[in-house]
TORFITI-380295 format. One record per residue: residue number from 1; residue in three letters; z negated, y negated, x of N, C-alpha, C in turn. Coordinates in steps of 0.2 Angstrom, whole numbers, plus 5000, padded with zeros to 4 digits. Layout:
! residues N
R   n res  nzz  nyy  nxx cazz cayy caxx  czz  cyy  cxx
R NUM ALA    Z    Y    X    Z    Y    X    Z    Y    X
...
END
This chain:
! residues 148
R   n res  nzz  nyy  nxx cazz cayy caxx  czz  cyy  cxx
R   1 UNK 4900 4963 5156 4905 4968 5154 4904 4969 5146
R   2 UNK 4899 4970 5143 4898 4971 5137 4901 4965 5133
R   3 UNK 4898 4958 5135 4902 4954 5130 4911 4953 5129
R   4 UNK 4914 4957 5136 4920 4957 5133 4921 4965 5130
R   5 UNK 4918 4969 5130 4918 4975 5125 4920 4972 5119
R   6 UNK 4912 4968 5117 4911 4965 5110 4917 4959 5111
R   7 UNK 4921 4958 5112 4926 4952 5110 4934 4958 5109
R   8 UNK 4934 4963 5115 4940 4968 5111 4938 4970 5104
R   9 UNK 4931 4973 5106 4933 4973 5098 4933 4971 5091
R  10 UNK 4929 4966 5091 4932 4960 5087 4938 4958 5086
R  11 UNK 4944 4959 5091 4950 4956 5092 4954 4963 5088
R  12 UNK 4952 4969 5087 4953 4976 5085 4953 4976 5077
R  13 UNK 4947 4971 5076 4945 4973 5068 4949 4967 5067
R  14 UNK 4950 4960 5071 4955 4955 5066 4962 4957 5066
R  15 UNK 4965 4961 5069 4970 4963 5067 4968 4969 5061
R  16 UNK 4964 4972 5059 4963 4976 5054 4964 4970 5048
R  17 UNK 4960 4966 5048 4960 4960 5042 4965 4959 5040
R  18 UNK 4966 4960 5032 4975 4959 5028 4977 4964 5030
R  19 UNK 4975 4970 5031 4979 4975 5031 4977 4980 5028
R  20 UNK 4981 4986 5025 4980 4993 5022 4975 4996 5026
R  21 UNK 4971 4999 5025 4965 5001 5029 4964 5011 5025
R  22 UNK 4962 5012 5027 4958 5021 5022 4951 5022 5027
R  23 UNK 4949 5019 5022 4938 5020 5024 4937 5028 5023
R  24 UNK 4936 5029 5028 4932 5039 5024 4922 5037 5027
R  25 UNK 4921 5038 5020 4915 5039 5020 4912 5046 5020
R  26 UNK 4904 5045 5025 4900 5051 5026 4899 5054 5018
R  27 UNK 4900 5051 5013 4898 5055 5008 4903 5060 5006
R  28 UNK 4902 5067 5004 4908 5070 5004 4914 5073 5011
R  29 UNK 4912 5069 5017 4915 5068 5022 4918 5074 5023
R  30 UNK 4926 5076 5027 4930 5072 5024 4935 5068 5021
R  31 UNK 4933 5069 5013 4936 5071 5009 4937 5064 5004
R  32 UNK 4929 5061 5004 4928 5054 5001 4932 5047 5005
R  33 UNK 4937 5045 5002 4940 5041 5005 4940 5034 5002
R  34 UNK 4942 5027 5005 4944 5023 4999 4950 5020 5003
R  35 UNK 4956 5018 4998 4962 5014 5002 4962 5007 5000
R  36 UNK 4963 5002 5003 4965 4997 5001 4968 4992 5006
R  37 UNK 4966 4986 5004 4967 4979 5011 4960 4977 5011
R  38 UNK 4959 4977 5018 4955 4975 5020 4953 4968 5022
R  39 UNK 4948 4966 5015 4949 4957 5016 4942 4955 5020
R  40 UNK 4939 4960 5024 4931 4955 5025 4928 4959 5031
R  41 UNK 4927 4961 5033 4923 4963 5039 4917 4958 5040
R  42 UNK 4908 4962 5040 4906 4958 5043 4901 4961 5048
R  43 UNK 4902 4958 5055 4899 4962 5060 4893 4965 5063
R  44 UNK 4889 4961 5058 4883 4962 5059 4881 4969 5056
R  45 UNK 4882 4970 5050 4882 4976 5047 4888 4981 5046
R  46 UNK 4891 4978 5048 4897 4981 5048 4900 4982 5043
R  47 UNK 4899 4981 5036 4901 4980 5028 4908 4978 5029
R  48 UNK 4912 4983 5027 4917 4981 5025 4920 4979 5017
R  49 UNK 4924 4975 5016 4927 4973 5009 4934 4975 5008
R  50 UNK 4936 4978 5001 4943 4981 5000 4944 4978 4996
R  51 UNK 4951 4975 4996 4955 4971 4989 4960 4977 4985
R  52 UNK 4959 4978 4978 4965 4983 4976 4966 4988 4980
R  53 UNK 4960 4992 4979 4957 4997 4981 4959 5003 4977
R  54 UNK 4958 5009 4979 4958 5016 4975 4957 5022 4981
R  55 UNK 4951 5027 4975 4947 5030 4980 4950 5037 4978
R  56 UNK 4948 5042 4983 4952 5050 4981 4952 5052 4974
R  57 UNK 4947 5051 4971 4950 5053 4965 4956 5047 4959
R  58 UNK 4958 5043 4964 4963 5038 4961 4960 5032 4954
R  59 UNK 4952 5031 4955 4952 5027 4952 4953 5022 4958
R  60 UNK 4954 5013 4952 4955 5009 4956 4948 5002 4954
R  61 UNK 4947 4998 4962 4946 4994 4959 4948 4987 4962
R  62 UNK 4946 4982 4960 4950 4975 4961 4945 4971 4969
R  63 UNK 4940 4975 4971 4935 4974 4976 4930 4978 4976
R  64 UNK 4929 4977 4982 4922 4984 4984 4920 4982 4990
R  65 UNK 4915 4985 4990 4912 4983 4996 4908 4991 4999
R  66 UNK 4911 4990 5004 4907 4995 5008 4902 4994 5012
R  67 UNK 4897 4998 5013 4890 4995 5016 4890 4998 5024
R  68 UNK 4891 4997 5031 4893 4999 5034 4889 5006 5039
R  69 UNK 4884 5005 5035 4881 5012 5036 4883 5020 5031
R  70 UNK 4888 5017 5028 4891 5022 5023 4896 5024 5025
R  71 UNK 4901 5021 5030 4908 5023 5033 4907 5025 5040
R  72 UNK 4911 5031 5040 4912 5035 5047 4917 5032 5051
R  73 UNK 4924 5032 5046 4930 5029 5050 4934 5026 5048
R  74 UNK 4940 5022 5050 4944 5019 5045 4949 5018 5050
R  75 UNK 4955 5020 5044 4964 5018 5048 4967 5015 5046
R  76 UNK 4971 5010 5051 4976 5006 5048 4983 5013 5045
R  77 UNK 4984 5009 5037 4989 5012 5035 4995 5009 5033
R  78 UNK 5000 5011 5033 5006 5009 5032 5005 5004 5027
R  79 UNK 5010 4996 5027 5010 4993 5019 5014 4995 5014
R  80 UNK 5012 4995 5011 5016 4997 5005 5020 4997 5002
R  81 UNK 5025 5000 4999 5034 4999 4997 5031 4995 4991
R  82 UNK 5036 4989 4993 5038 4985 4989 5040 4985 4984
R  83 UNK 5037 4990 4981 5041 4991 4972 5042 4987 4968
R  84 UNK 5037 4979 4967 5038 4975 4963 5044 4972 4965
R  85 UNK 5047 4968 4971 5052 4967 4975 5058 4970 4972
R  86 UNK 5057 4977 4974 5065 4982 4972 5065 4981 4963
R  87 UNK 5061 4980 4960 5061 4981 4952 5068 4973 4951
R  88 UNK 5061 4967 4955 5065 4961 4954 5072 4960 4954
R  89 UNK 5075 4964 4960 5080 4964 4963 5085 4967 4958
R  90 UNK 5083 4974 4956 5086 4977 4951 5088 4973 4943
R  91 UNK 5082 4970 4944 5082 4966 4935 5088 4959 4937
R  92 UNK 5089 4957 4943 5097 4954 4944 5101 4956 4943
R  93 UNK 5102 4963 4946 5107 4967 4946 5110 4970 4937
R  94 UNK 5105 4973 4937 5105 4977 4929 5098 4972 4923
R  95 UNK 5102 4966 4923 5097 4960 4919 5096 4964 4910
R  96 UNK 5101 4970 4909 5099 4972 4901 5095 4976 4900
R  97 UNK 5094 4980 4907 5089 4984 4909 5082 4987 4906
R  98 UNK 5079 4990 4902 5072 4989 4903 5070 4993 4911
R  99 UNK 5064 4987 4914 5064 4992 4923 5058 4991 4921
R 100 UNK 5052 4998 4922 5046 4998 4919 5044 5001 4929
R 101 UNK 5037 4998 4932 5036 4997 4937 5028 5004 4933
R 102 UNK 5028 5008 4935 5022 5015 4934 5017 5011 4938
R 103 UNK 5011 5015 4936 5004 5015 4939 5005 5018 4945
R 104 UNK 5009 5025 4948 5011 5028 4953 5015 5024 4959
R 105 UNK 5017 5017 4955 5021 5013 4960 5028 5015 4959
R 106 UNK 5030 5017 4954 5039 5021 4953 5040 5016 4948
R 107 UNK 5047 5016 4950 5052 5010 4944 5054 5016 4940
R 108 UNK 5054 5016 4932 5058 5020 4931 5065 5015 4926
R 109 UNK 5069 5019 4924 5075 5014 4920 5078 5022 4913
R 110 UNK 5081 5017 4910 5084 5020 4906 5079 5026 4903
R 111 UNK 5074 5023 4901 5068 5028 4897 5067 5033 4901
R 112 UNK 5066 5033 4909 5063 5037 4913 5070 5042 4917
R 113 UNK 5076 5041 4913 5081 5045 4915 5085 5043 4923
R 114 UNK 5080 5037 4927 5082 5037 4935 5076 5035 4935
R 115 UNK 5073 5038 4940 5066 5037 4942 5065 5035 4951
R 116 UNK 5065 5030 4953 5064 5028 4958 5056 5028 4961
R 117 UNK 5059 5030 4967 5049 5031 4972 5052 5029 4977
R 118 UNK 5047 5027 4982 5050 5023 4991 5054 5029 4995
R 119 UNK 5053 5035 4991 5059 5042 4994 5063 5043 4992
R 120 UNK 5068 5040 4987 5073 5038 4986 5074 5039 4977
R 121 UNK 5081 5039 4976 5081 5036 4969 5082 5043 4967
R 122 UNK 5081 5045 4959 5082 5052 4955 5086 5051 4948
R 123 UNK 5090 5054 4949 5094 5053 4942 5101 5054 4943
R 124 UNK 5106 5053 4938 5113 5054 4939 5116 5049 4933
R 125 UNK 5123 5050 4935 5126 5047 4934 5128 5040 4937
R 126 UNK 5133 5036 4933 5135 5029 4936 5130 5024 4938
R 127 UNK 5127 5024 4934 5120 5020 4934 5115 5021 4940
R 128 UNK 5116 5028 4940 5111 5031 4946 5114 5030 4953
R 129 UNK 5121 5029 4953 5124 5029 4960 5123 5019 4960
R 130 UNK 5124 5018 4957 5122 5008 4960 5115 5007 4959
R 131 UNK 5112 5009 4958 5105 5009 4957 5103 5012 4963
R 132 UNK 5107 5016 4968 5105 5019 4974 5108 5015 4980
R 133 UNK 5115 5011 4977 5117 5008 4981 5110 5001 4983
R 134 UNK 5108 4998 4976 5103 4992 4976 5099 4996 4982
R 135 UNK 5096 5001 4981 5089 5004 4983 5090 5006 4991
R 136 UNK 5096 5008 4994 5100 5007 5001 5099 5000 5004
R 137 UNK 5102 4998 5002 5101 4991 5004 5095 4987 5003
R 138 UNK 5091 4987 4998 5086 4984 4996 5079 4988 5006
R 139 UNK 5079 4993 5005 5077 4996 5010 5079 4995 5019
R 140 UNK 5084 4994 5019 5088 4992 5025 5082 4986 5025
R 141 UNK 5088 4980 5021 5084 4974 5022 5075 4972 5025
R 142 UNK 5073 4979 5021 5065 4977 5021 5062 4981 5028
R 143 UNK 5067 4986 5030 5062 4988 5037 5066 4984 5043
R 144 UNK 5072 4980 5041 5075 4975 5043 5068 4969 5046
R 145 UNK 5065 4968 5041 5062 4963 5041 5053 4965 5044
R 146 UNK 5052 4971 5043 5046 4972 5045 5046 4976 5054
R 147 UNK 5054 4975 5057 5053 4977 5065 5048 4971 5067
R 148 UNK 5045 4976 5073 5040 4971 5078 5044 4971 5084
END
């Protein structure tokens, strides 16, 4: 009985692998968190590794490793909106554009005066209503694509 315990849950944590993960570690618990993709799991220690990571207080870093005696829990979290993709999309649409992709993950356009987030697009005018169009459709297509 226990070796099939120990094979669910391995089968548990490889679906965790490549995916957004938020580690909450006993330090600070609650509170102390880190988000990232989870590239590494190792079972023995339980050690896990983050790729493009950022931790509650929003610094980032490019890998981390966690030591598995440090972490209480961890969730899968949503993948994240494809901003680079929508900027793409948009730099077709509007090629004269400057489309500046923020630290926050926002496209902004026209020197910040439409500022797009995964909650939809902010601004006015012409510009802002086809840029809402692209952003409709650009979205469709993508939970289009991520049904299971």
């Amino acid at each position: 009985m226990s070796s099939q315990i120990t094979r669910e849950f391995n089968k548990e944590m490889a679906v965790a692998l490549n995916a957004n993960v938020k580690v909450i570690l006993e330090i600070d618990y609650p509170t102390h968190f880190y988000i990232g993709k989870m590239t590494g799991f190792e079972m023995g220690s339980q050690s896990i590794c983050l790729a493009n990571a950022k931790d509650d207080k929003n610094n980032k870093y490019d890998k981390i490793v966690i030591q598995g005696s440090k972490w209480i829990s961890f969730t899968l979290e949503g993948e994240p909106f494809p901003m680079q993709e929508l900027a793409a999309r948009l730099r077709k649409i509007l090629p004269g554009e400057a489309i500046e992709i923020a630290e926050d993950n926002t496209v902004t356009l026209l020197g910040g005066k439409i500022k797009i987030s995964e909650n939809g697009v902010e601004g006015r005018g012409p510009t802002k209503n086809r840029v809402q169009t692209v952003f409709d459709n650009f979205l469709a297509d993508w939970r289009d694509s991520h049904k299971k």
